[in-house]
C-alpha positions in Angstrom: 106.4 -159.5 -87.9 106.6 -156.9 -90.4 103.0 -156.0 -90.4 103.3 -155.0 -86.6 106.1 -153.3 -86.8 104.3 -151.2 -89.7 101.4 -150.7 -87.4 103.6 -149.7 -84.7 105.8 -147.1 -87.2 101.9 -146.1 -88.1 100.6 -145.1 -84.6 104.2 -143.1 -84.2 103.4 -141.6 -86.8 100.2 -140.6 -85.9 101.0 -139.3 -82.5 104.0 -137.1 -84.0 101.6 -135.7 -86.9 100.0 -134.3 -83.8 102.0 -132.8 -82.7 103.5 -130.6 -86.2 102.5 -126.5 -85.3 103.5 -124.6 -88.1 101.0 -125.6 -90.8 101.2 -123.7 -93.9 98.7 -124.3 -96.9 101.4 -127.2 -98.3 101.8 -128.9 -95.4 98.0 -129.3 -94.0 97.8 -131.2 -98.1 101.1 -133.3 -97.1 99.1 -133.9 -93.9 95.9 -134.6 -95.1 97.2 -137.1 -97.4 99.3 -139.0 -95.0 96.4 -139.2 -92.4 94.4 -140.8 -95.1 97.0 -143.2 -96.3 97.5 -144.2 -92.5 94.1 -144.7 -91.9 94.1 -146.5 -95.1 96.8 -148.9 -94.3 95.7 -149.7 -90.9 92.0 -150.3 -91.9 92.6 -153.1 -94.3 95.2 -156.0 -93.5 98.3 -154.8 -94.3 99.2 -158.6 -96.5 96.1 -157.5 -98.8 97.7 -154.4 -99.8 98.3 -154.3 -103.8 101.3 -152.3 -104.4 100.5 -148.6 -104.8 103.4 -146.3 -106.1 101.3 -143.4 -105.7 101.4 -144.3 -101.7 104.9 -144.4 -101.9 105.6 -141.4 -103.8 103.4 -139.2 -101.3 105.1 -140.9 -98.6 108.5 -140.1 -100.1 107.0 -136.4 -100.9 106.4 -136.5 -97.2 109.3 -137.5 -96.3 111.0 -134.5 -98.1 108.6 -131.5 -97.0 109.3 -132.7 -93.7 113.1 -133.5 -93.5 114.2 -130.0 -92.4 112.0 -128.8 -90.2 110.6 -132.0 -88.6 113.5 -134.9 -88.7 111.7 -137.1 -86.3 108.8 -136.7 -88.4 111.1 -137.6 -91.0 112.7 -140.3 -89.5 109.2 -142.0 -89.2 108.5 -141.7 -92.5 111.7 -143.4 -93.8 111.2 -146.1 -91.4 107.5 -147.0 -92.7 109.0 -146.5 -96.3 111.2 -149.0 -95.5 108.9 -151.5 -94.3 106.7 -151.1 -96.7 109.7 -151.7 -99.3 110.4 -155.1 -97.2 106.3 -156.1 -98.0 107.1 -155.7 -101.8 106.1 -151.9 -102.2 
């Protein structure tokens, strides 16, 4: 159950990451880094996952670079941080 509903947050994700405008040089690296995770996360199966605090700690970066100026984007973030934190991360 989890593992969809991380796939799910992941493709939300993806389609609001689209749709970010204002890109200066810090947030096309917060970017960068978050498509690769996702693309990370959804290409292997998510229960084969070893913990990896340095996927949590750019996802919480993330989550802060992004919390004024795109909350929905920030929103999403928490959410995945969440589930990941219910799969043991």
């Amino acid at each position: 159950m989890e593992q969809q509903k991380l796939r799910e947050l992941l493709d939300t994700l993806h389609q609001e990451l689209e749709q970010v405008e204002s890109i200066d040089e810090t947030t096309e690296v917060v970017l960068s880094n978050l498509r690769a995770d996702m693309q990370r996360l959804l290409a292997e199966k998510v229960g084969t996952i070893h913990e990896d605090e340095s996927l949590v700690e750019r996802m919480n970066e993330a989550l802060d670079h992004f919390e004024t100026d795109h909350p929905k984007l920030s929103l999403t973030i928490q959410h995945i941080l969440d589930s990941l934190a219910k799969m043991g991360f």
